[in-house]
N, C-alpha and C positions, 0 to 999 in steps of 0.2 A: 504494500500500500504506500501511496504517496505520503512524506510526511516521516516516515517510520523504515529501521533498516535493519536484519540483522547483520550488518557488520556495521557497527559505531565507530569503530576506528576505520575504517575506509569511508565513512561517512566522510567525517572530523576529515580527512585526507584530503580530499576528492572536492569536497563540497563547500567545505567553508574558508572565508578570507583569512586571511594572512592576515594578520593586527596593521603592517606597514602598508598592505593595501586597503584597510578601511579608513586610514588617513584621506589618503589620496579621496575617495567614496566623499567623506563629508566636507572636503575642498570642493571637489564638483557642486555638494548642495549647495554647500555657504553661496557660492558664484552666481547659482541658478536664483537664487531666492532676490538674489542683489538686483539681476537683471529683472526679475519679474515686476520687484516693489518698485526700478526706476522706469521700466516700462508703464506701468500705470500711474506713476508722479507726473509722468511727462502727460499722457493724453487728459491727467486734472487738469496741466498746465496748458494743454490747448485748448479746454474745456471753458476755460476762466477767459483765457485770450479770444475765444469766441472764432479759433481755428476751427473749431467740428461744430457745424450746426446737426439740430434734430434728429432733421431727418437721415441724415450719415449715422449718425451713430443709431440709430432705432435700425437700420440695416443691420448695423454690430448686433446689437440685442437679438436680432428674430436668426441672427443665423450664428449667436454666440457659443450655439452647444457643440457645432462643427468647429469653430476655428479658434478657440483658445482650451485649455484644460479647465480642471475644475476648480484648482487651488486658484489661478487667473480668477478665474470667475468670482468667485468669492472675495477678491480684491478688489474687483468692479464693481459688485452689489456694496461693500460696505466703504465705498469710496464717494457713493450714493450717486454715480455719473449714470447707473440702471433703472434709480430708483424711477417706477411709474410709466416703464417703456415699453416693458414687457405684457401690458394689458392692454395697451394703444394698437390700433390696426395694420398688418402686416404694411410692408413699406411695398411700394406699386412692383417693384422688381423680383418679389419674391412668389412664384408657379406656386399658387395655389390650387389642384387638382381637383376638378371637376369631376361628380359622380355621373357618367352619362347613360348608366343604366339604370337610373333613379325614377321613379316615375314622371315627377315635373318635366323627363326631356322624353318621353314617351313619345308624344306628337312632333319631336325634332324630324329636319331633313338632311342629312350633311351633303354638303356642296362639292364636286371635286372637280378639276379639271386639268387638262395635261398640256403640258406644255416644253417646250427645249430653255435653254438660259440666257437668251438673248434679251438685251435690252427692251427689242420690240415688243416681247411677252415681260415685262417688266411694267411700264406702262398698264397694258389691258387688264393685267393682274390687281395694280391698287384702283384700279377703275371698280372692277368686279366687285370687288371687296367691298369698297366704301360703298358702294349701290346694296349690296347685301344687309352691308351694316345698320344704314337709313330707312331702309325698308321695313327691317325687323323682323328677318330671317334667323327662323331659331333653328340650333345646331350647330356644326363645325364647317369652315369653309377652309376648304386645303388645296393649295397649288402642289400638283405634282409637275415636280422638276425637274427635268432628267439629262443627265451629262452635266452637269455645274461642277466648278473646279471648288475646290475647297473654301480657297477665299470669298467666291463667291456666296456658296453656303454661308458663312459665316454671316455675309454683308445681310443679304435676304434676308436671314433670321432674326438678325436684329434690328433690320426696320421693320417687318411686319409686327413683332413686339412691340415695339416703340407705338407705333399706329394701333394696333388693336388688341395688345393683350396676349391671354393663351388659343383666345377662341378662333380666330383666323391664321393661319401659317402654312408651311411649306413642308413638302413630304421630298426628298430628295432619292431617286434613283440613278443607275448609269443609262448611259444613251445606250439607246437599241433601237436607234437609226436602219445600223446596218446588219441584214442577217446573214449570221455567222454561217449558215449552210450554203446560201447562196451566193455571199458577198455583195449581193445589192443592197444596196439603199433606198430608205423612204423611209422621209419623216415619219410618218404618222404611224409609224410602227410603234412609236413611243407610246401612244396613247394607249393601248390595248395591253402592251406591258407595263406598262407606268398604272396603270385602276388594279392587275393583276397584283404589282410588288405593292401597293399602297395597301388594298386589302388583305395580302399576308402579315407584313411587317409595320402595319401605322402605330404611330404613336402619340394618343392613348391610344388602345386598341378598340376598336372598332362593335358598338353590341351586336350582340349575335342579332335581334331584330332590330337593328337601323334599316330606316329607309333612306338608300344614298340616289340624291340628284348628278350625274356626270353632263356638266355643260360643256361648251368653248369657252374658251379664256376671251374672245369677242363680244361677250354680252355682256348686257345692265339688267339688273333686275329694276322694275317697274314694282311688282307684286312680289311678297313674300313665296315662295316654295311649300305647299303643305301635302301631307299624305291624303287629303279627302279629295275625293270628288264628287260625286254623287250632289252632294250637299252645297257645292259653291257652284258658281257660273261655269259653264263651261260649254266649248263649240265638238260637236263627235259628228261625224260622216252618218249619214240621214242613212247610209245603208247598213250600220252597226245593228244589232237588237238593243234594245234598252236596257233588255238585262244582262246585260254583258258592261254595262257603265257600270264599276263596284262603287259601295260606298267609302272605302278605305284602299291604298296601296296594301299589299300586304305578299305574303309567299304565292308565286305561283301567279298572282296578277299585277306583271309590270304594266308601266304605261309612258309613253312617248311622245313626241311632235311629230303631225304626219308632216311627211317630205317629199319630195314628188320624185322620188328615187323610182317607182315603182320595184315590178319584181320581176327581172329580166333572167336573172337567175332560175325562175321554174321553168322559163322554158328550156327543155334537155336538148336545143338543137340549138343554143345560143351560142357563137363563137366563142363568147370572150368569159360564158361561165356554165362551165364542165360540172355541174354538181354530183357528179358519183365518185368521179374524181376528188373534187375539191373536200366532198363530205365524208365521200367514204362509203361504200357498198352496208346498206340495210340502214343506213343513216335515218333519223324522222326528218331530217334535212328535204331527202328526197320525194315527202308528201306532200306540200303544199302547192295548187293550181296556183294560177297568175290569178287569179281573182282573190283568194282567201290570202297570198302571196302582200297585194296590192293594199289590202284592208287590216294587216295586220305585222306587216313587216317590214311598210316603207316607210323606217322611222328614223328621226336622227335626236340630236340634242335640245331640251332636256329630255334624255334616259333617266324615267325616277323609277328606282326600282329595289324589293328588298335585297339585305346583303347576301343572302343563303343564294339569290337568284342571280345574283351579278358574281359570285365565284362561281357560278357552273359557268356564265355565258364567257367570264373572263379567260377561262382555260380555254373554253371551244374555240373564241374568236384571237386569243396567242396562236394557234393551231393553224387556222382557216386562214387568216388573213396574207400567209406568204402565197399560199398556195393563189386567192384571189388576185395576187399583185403578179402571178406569173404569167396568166393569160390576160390581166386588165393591168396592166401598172400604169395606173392614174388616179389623181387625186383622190376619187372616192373609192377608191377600194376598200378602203377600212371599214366605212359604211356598209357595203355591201357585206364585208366578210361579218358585221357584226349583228344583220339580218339573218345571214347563213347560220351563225352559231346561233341565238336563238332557236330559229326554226329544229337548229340540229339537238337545242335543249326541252323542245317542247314547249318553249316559254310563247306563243303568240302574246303580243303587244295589245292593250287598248288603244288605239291611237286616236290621241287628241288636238285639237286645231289653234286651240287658244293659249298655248304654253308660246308662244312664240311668234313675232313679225318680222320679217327678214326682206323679202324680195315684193318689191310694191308691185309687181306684175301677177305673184302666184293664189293661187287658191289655198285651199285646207292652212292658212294659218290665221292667225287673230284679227285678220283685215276687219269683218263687220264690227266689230265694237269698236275702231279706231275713226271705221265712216260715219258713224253716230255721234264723235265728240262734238260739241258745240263749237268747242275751242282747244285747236291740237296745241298750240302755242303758250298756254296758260301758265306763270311760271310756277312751280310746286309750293306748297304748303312746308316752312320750316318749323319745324319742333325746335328748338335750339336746345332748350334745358333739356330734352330727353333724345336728345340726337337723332331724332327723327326727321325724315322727309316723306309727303304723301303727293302721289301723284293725282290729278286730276280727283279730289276726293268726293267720294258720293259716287262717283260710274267705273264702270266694270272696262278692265282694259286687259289686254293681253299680261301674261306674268312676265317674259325679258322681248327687251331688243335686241336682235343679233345684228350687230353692222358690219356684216361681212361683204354687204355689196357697196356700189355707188353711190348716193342720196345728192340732188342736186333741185333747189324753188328757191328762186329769184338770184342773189348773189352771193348763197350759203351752199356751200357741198361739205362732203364728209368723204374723205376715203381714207381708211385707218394706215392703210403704210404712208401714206404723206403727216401724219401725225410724228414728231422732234422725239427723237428718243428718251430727248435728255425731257420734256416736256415737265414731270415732276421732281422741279429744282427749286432752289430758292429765287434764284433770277429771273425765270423764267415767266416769260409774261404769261395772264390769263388768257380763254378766247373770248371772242367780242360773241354776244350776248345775240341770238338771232332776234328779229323785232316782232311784235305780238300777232302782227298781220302776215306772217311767213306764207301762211296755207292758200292767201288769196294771188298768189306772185301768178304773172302772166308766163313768166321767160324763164329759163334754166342756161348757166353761164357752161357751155363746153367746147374746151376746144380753145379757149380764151373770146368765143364770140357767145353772142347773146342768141338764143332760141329762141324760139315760142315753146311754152310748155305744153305737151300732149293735151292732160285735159284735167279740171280741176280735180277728180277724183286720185289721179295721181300726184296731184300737187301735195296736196293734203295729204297722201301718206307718205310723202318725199318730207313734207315740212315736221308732222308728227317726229319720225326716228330724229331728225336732225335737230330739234328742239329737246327730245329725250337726250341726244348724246349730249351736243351742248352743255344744257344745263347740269348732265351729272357729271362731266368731267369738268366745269367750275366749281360746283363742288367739293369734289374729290381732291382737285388741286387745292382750294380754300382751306380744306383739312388738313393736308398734309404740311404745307405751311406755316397752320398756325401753330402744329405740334413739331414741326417737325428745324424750322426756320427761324432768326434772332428777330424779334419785332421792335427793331431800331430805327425803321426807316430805308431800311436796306433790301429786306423783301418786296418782290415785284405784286402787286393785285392790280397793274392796270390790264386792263383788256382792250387786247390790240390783236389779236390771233385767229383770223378764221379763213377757209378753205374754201378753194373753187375748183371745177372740176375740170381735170385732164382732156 
């Protein structure tokens, strides 16, 4: 037994000090005790000097049990530099862990979207955010990252902190660009692997029943994100059954933005999609006509869907999606391969019309409630004390904008790669503010010459997104700013910046 030996004198031997080296022992302490008492004489001394404010040392306090001992400590408390700090509210830098499988986050959506680490998606990302933030999108919104160098990771993660806390941030992966078997490249390969590594390895970790949203890093949210539909407004293809609209997201019934991808894939004589091939011999892949194809699997972003649902389709569509860029390598193959993997999961889609406005020419997206505004131009409702912003408030509007196309009524356009990298700076000017009468403009600027504009109905859904984008990315830049910027006089808020069309 420890403590106890039968051999004493090999104990005595072995074990214990030499008298001339316990000298030495209590030299060490004497030394140590000298340092500790003038280590804590000194920070009285900055204490008094008015060197440490509060808030610095209440950081000391909440994280004092990691980084000094115990004897320290008790130097502290009766040196009374502790007294009263320790029941005061954590200091803003200190992760306080969220239970997010609590019930209060029960009706959460978490946000994710994939992106590479370019500046470009730098931008779109605090865009996203602060539109998520305003709105009042409850749950986690995560940039997945993929291929960021280190420093970068670092840089990332502590602005999104800095801006919003634990609740918004970045999930970092490596680039899978290019595949390893074939040695091609395509972007968007990340994205199917990036939702795949996110949902293995996220951190927190992910509840087993979240319902997670996958956007584009190109959108604003307008409306919050929620698992109901049944219950809130919503646009569904008049050829759906009724009872196929659930009241809840939940296992087993995902739901989507119809996209006018159709399903070019059912047909087995299609050049460019081989589905026995691509799926695999006895696949459920291989059952869907172009009709049930078209009503249930031409879906893109937002994908809201449970997690148990999005690791089967995440495996399928890692899988499918080389195989689809072999005979289609073009931009939408992802899309395509992540209808296939569905199908091949059995997961048919609800697909709904009002998740989403994007292209002022197409159908099946949230156009009718946008031709109904009184006033597309109207500027939003600020909450200031509760950081809120409400869009057109009282009427029903589509949940995001995607500004992935053109937008161009009267001498206002939008097109995101002409947007300044550097755009969220401190110098960096605001845009100029479009004018309330947008939707009524006759002409559209292209080309550097003036048009006639088609016809009012497209004006108005040209003027809509371009007033959404607008105003939320003066926003966003407003925010980041005022947290982020010295307000000496030296930050830029004028507004001089806005776009006209190529």
């Amino acid at each position: 037994m420890r403590g106890t030996s039968s051999h004493p004198n090999r104990f005595n031997r072995e074990f214990q000090p030499k008298k001339k080296e316990g000298n030495v022992y209590h030299v060490i302490l004497i030394i140590s005790w000298v340092m500790i008492v003038g280590w804590v004489g000194f920070l009285v001394y900055c204490w008094y000097a008015g060197a440490i404010d509060k808030e610095k040392l209440q950081n000391l306090a909440n994280n004092v049990d990691t980084m000094i001992s115990e004897t320290e400590k008790t130097l502290l408390v009766k040196s009374g530099l502790l007294n009263g700090l320790k029941e005061t509210k954590p200091a803003t830098s200190v992760v306080i862990p969220t239970d997010y499988n609590s019930p209060e986050h029960k009706d959460d959506v978490w946000i994710v979207f994939s992106t590479d680490c370019t500046p470009y998606q730098d931008w779109q990302t605090l865009l996203l955010f602060h539109s998520a933030k305003v709105v009042g999108q409850k749950g986690r919104v995560v940039r997945i990252a993929s291929g960021c160098s280190d420093n970068k990771k670092e840089e990332l993660s502590n602005t999104y902190k800095m801006l919003y806390g634990n609740r918004f941030g970045a999930h970092f992966t490596p680039d899978f660009k290019r595949d390893p078997k074939t040695n091609r490249s395509y972007d968007f390969y990340n994205k199917p692997w990036g939702l795949k590594h996110w949902l293995a390895y996220a951190e927190p970790p992910i509840p087993d029943n979240a319902i997670i949203a996958l956007l584009d890093p190109d959108m604003v949210l307008i409306r919050p994100i929620t698992p109901f539909i049944k219950a809130n407004p919503h646009i569904v293809n008049k050829r759906i059954p009724r009872d196929e609209i659930m009241e809840r997201i939940d296992a087993g019934f995902p739901v989507a933005q119809t996209y006018g991808l159709g399903a070019p894939w059912t047909n087995d004589n299609h050049k460019h999609f081989k589905r026995g091939k691509i799926c695999g011999e006895g696949s459920p892949c291989l059952l869907p006509n172009m009709q049930f194809g078209e009503l249930h699997y031409s879906v893109g972003p937002p994908y809201v869907v449970h997690k148990q649902d999005f690791i089967r389709i995440a495996d399928s569509w890692t899988r499918l999606v080389p195989r689809v860029y072999d005979d289609y390598p073009y931009l939408l193959a992802e899309m395509y391969a992540y209808s296939m993997a569905a199908a091949h999961e059995k997961l048919p889609h609800l697909q709904v019309d009002h998740y989403m406005v994007s292209n002022v020419d197409a159908g099946g997206e949230g156009w009718p409630w946008v031709d109904a505004l009184p006033d597309v131009c109207v500027p939003p409702e600020e909450d200031v004390a509760n950081d809120r912003v409400t869009y057109y408030p009282g009427l029903t509007v589509p949940t995001v904008v995607h500004f992935c196309q053109s937008f161009r009524a009267g001498e206002f356009g939008f097109f995101k790669r002409r947007v300044p990298k550097n755009i969220f700076s401190c110098d960096h000017d605001l845009l100029l503010e479009p004018p309330r009468d947008l939707a009524k403009a006759e002409y559209i600027i292209k080309k550097d010459q003036k048009q006639a504009a088609k016809n009012a109905k497209l004006t108005k859904r040209n003027a809509f997104v371009l007033c959404i984008v607008y105003h939320s990315l003066n926003l966003a830049l407003k925010d980041y700013k005022q947290r982020m910027c010295p307000q000496n006089g030296t930050t830029s808020y004028k507004e001089t910046v806005f776009f006209q069309g190529p």
